[in-house]
N, CA, C and O atoms as a Tripos MOL2 file, in Angstrom:
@<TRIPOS>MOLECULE
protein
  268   267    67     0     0
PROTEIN
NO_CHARGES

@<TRIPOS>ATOM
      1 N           3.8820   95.2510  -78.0750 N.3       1 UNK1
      2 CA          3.6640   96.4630  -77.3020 C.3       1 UNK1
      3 C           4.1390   96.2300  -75.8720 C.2       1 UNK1
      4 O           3.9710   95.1720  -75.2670 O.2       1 UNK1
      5 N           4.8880   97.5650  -75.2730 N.am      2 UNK2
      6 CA          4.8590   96.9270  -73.9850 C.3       2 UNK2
      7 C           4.7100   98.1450  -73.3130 C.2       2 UNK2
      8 O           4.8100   99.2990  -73.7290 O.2       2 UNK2
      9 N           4.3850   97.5710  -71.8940 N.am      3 UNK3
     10 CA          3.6760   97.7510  -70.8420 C.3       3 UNK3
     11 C           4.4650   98.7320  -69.6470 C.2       3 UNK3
     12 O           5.6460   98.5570  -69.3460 O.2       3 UNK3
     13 N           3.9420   99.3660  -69.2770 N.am      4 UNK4
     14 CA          2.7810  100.3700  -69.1060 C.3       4 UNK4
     15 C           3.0870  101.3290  -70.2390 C.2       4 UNK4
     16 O           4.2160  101.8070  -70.3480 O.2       4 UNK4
     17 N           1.6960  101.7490  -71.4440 N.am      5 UNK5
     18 CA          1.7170  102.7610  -72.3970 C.3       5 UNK5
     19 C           1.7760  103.8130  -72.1070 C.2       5 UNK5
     20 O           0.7270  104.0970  -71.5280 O.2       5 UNK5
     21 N           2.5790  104.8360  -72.1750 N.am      6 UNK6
     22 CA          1.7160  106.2670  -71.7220 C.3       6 UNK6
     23 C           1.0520  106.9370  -72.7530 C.2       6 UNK6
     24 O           1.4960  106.5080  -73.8180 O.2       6 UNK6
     25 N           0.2660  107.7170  -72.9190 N.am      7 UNK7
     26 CA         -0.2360  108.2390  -74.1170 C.3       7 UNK7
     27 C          -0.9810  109.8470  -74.2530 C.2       7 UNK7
     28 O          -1.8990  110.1270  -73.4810 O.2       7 UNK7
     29 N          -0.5770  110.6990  -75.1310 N.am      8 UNK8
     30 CA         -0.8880  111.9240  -74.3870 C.3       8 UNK8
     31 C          -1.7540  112.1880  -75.5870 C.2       8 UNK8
     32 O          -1.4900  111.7760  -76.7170 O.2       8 UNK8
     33 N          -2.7760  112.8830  -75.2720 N.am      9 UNK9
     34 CA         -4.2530  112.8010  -76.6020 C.3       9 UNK9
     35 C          -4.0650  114.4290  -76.9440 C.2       9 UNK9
     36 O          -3.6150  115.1490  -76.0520 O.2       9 UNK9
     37 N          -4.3710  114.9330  -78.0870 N.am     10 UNK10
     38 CA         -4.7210  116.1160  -78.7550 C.3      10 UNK10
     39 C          -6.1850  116.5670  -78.2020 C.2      10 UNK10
     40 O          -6.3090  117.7690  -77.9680 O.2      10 UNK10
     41 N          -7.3220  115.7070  -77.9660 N.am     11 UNK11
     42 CA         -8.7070  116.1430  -78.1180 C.3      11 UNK11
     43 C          -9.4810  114.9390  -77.5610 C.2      11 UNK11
     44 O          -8.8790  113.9720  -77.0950 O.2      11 UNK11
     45 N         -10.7890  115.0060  -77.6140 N.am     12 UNK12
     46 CA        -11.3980  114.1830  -76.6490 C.3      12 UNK12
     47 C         -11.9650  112.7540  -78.3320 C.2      12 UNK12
     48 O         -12.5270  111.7380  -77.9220 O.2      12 UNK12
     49 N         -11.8850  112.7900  -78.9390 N.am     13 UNK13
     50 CA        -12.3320  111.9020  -79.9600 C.3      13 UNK13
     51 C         -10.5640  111.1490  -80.0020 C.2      13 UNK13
     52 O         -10.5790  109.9450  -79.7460 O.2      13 UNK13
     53 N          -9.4260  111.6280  -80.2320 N.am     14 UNK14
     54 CA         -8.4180  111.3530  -79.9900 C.3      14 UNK14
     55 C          -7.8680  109.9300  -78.7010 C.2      14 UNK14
     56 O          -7.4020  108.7950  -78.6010 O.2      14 UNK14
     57 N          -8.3470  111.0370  -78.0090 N.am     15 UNK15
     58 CA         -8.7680  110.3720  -76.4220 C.3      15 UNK15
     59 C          -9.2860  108.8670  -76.2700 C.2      15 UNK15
     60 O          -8.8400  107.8910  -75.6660 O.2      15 UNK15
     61 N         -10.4840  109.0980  -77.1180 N.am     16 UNK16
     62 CA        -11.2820  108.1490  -76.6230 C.3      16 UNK16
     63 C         -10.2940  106.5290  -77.2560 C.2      16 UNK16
     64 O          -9.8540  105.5460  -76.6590 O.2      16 UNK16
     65 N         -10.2920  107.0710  -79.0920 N.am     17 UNK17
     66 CA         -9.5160  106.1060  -79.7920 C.3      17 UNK17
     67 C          -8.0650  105.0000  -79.2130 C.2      17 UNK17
     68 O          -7.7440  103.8210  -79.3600 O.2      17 UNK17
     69 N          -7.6660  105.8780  -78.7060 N.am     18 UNK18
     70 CA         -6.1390  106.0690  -78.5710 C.3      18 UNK18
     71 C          -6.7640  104.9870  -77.3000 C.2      18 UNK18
     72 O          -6.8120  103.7800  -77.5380 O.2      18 UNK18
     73 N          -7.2160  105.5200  -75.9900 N.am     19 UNK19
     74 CA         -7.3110  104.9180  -75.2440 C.3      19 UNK19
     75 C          -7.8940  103.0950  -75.4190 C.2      19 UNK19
     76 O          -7.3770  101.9950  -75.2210 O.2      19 UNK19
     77 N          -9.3100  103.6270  -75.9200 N.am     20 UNK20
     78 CA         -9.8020  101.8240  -76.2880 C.3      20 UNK20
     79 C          -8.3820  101.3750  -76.9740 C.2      20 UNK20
     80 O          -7.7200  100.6440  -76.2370 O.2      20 UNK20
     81 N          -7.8660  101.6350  -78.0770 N.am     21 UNK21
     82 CA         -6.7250  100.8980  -78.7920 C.3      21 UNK21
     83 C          -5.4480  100.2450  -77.3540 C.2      21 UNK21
     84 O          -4.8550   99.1670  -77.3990 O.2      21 UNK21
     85 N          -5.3640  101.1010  -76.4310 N.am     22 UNK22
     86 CA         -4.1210  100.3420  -75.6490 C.3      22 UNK22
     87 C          -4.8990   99.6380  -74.7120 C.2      22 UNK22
     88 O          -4.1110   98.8230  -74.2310 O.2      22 UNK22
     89 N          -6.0880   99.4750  -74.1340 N.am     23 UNK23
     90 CA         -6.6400   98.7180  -73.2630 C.3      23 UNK23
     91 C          -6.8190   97.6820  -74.1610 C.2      23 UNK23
     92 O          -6.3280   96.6570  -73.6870 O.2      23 UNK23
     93 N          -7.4230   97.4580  -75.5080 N.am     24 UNK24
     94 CA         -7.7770   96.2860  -76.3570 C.3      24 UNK24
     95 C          -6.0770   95.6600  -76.3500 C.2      24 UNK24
     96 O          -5.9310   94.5950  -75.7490 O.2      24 UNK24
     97 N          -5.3400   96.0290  -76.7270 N.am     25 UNK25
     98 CA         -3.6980   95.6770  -76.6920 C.3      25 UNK25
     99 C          -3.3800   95.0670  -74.9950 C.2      25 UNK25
    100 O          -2.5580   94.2470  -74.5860 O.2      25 UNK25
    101 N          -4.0440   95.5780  -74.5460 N.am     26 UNK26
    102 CA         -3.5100   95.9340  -72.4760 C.3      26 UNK26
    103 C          -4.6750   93.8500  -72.2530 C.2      26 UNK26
    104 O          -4.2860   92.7460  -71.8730 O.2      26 UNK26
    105 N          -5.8140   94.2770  -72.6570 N.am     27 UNK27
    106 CA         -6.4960   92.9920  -72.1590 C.3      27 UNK27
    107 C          -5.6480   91.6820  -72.7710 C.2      27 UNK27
    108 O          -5.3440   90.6280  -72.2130 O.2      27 UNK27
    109 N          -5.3650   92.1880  -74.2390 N.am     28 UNK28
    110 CA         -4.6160   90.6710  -74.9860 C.3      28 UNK28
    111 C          -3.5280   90.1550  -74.2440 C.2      28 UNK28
    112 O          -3.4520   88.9320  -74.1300 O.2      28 UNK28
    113 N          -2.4280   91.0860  -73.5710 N.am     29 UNK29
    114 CA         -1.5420   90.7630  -72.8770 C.3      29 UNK29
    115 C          -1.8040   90.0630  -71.5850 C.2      29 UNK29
    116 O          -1.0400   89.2530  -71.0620 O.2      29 UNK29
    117 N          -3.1030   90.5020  -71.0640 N.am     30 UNK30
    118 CA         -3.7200   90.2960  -69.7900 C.3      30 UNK30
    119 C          -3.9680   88.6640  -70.0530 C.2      30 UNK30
    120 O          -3.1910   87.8740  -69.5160 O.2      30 UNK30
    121 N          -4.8330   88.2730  -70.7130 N.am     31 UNK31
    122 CA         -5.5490   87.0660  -71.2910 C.3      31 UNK31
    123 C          -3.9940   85.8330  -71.4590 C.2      31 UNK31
    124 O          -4.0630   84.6500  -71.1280 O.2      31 UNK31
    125 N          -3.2310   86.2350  -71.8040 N.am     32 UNK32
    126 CA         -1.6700   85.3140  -71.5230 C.3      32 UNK32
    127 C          -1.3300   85.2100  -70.8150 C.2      32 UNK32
    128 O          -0.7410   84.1300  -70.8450 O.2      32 UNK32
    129 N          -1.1520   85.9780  -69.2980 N.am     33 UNK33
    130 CA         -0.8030   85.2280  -68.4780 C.3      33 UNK33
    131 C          -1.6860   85.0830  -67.4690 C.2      33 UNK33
    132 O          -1.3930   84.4310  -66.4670 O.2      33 UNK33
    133 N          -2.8470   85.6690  -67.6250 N.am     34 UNK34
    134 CA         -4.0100   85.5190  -66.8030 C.3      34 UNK34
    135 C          -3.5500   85.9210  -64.9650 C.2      34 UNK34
    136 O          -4.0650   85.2810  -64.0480 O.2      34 UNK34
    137 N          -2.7630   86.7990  -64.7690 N.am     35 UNK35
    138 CA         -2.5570   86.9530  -63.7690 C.3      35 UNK35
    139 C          -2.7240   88.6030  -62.9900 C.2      35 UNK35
    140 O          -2.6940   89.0430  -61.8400 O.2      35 UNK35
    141 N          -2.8880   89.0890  -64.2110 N.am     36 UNK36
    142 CA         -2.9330   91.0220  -63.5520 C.3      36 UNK36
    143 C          -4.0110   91.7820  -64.5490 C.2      36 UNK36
    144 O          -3.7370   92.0800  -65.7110 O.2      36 UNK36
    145 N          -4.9550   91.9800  -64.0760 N.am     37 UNK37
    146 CA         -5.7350   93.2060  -64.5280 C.3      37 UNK37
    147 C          -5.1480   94.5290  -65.3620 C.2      37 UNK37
    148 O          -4.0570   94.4830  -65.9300 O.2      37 UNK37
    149 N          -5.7180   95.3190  -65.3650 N.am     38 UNK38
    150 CA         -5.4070   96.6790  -66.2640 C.3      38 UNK38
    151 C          -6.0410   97.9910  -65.4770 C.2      38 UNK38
    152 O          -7.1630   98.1840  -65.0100 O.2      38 UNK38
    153 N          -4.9150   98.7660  -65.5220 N.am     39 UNK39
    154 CA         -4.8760   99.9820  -64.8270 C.3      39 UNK39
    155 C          -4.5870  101.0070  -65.9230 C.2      39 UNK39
    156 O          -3.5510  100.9690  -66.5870 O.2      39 UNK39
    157 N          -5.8160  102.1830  -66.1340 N.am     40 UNK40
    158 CA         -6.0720  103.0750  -66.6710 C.3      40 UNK40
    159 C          -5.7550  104.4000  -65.7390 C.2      40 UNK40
    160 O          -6.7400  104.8800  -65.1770 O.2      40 UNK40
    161 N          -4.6930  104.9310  -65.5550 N.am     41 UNK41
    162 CA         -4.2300  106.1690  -65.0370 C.3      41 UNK41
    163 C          -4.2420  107.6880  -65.3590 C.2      41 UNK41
    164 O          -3.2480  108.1610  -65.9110 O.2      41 UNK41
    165 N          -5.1260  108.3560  -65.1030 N.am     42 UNK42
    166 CA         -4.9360  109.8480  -65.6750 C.3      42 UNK42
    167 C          -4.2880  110.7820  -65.0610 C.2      42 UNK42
    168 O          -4.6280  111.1320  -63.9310 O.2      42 UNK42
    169 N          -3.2350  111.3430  -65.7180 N.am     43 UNK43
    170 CA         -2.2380  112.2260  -65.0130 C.3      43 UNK43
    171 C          -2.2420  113.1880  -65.1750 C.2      43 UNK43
    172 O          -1.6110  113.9300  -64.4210 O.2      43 UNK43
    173 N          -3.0940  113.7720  -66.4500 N.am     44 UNK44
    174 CA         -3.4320  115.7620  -66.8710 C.3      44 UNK44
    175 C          -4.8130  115.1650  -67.5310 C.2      44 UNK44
    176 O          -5.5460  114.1880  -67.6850 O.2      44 UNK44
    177 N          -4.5880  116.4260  -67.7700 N.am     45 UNK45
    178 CA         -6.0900  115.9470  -68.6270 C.3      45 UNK45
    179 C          -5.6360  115.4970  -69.9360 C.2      45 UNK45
    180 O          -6.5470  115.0110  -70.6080 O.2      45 UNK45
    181 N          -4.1420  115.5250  -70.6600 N.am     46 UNK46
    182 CA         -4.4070  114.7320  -72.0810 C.3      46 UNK46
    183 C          -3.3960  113.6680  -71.5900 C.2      46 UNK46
    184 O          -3.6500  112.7250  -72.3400 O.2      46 UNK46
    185 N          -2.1860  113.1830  -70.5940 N.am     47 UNK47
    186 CA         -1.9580  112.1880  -70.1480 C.3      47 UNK47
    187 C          -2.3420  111.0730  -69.3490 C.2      47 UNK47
    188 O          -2.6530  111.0330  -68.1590 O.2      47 UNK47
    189 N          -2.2580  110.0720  -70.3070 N.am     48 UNK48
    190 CA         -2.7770  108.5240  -69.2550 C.3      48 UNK48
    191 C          -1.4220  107.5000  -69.3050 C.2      48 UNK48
    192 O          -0.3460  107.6420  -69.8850 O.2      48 UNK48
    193 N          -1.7560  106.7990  -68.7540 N.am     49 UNK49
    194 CA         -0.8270  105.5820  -68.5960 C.3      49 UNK49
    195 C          -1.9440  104.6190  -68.5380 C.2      49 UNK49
    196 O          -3.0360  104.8610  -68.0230 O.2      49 UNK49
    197 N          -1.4940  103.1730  -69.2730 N.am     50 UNK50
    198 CA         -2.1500  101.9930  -69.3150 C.3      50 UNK50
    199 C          -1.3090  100.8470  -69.2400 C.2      50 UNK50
    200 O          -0.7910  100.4120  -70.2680 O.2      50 UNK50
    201 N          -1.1610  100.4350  -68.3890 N.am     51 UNK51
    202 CA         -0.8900   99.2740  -67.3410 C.3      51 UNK51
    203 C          -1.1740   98.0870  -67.0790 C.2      51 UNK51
    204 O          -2.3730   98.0790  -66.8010 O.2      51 UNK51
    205 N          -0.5890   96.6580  -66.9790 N.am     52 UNK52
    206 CA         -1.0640   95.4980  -66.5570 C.3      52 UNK52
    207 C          -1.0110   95.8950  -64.6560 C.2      52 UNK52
    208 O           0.0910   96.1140  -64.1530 O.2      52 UNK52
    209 N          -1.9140   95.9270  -64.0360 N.am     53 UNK53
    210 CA         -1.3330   95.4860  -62.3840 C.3      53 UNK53
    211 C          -1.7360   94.3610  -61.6690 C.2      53 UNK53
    212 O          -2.6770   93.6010  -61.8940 O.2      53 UNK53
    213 N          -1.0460   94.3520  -60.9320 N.am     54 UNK54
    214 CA         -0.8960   93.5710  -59.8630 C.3      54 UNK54
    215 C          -2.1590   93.5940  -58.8200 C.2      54 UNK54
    216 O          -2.6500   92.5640  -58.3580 O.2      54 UNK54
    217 N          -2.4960   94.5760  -58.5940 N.am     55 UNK55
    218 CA         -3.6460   95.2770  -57.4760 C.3      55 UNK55
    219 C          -5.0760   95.0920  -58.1420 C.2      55 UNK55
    220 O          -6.1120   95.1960  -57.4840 O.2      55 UNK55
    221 N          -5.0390   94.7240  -59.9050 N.am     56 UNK56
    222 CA         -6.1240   94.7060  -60.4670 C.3      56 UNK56
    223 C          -6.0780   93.3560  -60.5440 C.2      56 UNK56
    224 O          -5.1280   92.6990  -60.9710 O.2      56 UNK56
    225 N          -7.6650   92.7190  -59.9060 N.am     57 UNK57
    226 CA         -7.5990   91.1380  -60.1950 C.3      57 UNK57
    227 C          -7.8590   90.9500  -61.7460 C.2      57 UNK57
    228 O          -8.7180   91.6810  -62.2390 O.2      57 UNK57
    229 N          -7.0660   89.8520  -62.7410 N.am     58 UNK58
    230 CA         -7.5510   89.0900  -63.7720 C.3      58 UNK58
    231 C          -9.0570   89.9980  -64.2610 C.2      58 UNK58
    232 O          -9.7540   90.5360  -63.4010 O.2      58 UNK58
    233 N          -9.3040   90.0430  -65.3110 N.am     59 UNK59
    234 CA        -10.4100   90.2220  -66.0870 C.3      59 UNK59
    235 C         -11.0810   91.3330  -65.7090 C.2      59 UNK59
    236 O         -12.2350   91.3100  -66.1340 O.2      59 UNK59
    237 N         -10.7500   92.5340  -64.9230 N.am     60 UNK60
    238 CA        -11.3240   94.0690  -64.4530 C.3      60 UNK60
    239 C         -10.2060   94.5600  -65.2400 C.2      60 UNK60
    240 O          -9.2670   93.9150  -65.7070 O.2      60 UNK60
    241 N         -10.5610   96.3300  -65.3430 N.am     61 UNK61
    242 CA        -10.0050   97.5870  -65.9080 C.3      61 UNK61
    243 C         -10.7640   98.7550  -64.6720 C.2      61 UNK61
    244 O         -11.8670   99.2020  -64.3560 O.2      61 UNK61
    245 N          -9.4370   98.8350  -64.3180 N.am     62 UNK62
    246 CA        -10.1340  100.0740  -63.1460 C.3      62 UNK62
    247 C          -9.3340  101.4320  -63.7700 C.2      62 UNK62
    248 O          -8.2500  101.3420  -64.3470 O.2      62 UNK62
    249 N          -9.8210  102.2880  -63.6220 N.am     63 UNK63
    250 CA         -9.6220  103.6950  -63.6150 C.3      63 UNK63
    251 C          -8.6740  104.6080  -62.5640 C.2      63 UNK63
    252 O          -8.6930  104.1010  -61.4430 O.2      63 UNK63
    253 N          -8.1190  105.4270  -62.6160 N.am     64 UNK64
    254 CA         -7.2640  106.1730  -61.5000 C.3      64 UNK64
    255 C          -7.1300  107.4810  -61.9760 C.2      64 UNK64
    256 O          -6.8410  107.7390  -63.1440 O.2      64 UNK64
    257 N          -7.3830  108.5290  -60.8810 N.am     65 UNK65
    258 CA         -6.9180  109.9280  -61.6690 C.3      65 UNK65
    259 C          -5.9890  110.1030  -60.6250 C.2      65 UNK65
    260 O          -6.1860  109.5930  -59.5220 O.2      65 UNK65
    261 N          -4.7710  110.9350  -60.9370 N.am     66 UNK66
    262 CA         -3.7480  110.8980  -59.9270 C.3      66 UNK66
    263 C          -3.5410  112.6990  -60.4260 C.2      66 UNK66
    264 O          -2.5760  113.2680  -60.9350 O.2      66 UNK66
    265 N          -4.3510  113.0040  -60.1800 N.am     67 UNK67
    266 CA         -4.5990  114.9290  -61.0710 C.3      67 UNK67
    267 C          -5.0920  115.1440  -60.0520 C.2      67 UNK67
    268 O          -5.5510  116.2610  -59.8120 O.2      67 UNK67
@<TRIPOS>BOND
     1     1     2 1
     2     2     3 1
     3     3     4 2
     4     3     5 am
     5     5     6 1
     6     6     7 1
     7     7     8 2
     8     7     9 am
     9     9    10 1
    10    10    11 1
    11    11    12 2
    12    11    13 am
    13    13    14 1
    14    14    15 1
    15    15    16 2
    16    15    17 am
    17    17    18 1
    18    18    19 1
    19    19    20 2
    20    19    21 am
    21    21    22 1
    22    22    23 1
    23    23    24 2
    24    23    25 am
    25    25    26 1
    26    26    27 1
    27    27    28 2
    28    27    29 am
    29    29    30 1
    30    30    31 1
    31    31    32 2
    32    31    33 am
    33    33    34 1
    34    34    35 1
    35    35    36 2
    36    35    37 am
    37    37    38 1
    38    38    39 1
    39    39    40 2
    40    39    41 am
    41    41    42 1
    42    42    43 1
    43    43    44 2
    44    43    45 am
    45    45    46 1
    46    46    47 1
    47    47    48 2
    48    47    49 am
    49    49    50 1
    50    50    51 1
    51    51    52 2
    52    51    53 am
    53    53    54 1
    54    54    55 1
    55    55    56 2
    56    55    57 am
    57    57    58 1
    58    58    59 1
    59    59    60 2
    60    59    61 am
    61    61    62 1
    62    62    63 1
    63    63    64 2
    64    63    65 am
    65    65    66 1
    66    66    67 1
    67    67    68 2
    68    67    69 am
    69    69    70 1
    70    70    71 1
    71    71    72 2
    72    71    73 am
    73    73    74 1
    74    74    75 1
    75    75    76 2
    76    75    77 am
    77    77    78 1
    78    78    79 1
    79    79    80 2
    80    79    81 am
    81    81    82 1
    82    82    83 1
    83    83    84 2
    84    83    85 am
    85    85    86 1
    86    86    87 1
    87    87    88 2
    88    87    89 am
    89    89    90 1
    90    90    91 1
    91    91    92 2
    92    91    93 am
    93    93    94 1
    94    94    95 1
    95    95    96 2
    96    95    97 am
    97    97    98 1
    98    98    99 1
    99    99   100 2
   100    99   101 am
   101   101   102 1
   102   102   103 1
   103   103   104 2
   104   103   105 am
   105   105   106 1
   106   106   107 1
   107   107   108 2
   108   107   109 am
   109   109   110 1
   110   110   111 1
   111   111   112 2
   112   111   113 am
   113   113   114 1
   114   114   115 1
   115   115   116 2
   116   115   117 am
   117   117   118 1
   118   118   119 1
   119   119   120 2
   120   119   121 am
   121   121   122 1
   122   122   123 1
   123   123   124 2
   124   123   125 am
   125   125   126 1
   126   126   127 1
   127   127   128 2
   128   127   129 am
   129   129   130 1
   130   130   131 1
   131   131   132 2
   132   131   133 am
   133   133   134 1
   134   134   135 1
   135   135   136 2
   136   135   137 am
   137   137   138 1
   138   138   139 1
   139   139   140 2
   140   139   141 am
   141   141   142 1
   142   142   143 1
   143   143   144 2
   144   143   145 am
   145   145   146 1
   146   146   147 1
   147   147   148 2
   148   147   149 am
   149   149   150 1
   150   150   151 1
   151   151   152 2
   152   151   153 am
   153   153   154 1
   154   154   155 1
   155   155   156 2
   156   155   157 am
   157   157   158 1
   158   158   159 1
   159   159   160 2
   160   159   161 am
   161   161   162 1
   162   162   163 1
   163   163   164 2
   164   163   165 am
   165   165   166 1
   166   166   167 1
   167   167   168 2
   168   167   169 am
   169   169   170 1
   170   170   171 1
   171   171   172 2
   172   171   173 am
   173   173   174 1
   174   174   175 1
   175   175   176 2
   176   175   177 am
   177   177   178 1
   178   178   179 1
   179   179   180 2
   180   179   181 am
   181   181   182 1
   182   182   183 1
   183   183   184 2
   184   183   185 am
   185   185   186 1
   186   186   187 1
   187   187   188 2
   188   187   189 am
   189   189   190 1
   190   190   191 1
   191   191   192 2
   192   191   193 am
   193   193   194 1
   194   194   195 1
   195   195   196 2
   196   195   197 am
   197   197   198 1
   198   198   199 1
   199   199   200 2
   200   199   201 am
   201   201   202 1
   202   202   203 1
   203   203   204 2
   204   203   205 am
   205   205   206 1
   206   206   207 1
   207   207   208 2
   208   207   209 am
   209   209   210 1
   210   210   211 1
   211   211   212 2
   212   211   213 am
   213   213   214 1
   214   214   215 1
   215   215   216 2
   216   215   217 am
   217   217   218 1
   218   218   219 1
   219   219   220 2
   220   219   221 am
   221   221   222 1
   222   222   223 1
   223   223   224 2
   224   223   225 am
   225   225   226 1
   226   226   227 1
   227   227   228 2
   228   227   229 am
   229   229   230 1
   230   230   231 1
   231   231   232 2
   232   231   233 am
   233   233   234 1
   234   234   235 1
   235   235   236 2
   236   235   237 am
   237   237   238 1
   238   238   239 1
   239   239   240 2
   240   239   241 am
   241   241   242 1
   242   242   243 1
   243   243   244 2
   244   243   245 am
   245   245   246 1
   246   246   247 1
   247   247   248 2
   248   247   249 am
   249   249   250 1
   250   250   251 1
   251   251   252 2
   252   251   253 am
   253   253   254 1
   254   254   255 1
   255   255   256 2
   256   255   257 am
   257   257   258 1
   258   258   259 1
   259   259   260 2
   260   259   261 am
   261   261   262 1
   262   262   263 1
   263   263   264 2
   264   263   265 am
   265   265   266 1
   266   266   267 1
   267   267   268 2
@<TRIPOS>SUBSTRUCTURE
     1 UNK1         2 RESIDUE 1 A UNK
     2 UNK2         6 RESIDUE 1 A UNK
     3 UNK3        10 RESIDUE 1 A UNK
     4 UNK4        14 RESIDUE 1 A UNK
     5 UNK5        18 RESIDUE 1 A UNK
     6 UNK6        22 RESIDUE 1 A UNK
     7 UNK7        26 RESIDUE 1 A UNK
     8 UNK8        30 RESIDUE 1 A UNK
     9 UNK9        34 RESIDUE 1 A UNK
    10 UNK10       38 RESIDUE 1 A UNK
    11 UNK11       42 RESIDUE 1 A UNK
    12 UNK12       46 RESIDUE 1 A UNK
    13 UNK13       50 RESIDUE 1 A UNK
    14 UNK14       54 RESIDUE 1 A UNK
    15 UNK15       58 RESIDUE 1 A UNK
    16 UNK16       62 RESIDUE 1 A UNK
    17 UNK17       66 RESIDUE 1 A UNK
    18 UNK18       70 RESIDUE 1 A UNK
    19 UNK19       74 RESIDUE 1 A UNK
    20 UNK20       78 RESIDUE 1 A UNK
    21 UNK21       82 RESIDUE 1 A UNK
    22 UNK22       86 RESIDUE 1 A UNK
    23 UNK23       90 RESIDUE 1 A UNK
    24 UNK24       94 RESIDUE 1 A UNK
    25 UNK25       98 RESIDUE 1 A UNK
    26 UNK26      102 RESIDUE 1 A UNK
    27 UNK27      106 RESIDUE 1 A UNK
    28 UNK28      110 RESIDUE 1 A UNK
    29 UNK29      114 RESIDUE 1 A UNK
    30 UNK30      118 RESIDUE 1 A UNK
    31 UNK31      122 RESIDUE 1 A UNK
    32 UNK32      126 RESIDUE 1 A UNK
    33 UNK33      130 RESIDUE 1 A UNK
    34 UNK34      134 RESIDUE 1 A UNK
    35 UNK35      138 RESIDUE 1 A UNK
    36 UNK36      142 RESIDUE 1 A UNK
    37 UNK37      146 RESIDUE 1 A UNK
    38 UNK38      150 RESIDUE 1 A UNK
    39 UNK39      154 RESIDUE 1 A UNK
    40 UNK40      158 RESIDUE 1 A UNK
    41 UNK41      162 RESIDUE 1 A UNK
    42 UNK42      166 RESIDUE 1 A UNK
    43 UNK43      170 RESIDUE 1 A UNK
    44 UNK44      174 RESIDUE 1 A UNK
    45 UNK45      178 RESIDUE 1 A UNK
    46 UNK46      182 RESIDUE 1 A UNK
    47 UNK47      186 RESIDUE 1 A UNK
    48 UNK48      190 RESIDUE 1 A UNK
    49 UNK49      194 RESIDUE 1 A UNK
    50 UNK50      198 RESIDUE 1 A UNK
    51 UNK51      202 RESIDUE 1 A UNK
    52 UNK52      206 RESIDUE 1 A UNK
    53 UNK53      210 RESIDUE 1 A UNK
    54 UNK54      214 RESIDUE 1 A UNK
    55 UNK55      218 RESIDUE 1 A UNK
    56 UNK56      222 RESIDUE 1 A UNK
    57 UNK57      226 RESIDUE 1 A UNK
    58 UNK58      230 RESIDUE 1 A UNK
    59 UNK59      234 RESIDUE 1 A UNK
    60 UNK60      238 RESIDUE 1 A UNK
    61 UNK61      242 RESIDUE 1 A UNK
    62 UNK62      246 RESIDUE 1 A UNK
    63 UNK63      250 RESIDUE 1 A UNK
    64 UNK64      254 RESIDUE 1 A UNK
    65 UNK65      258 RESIDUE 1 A UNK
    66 UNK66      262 RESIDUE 1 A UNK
    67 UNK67      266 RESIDUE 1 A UNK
């Protein structure tokens, strides 16, 4: 998988799935090089982006709405 996912959801059960599935994918990548956190971005209400960053230390998942 690669990095940053974007992912656009149908519904909020959709949502939820979809999302845990690329952060669980987003941390495994994280855990290899142990150097960038995970950035959860919301851009509408059914677009996100999921992200390794730079700005996120190692082992956090921060949130962003940019809506």
């Amino acid at each position: 998988m690669n990095f940053p996912l974007t992912l656009t959801v149908a519904d909020r059960q959709s949502m939820d799935s979809e999302l845990d599935a690329a952060v669980t994918a987003a941390k495994a990548h994280a855990l290899a090089d142990r150097r960038n956190g995970i950035l959860v971005t919301r851009h509408t209400a059914n677009t996100f982006t999921v992200a390794l960053s730079e700005t996120v230390p190692f082992g956090l998942t921060r949130e962003h709405q940019a809506w």
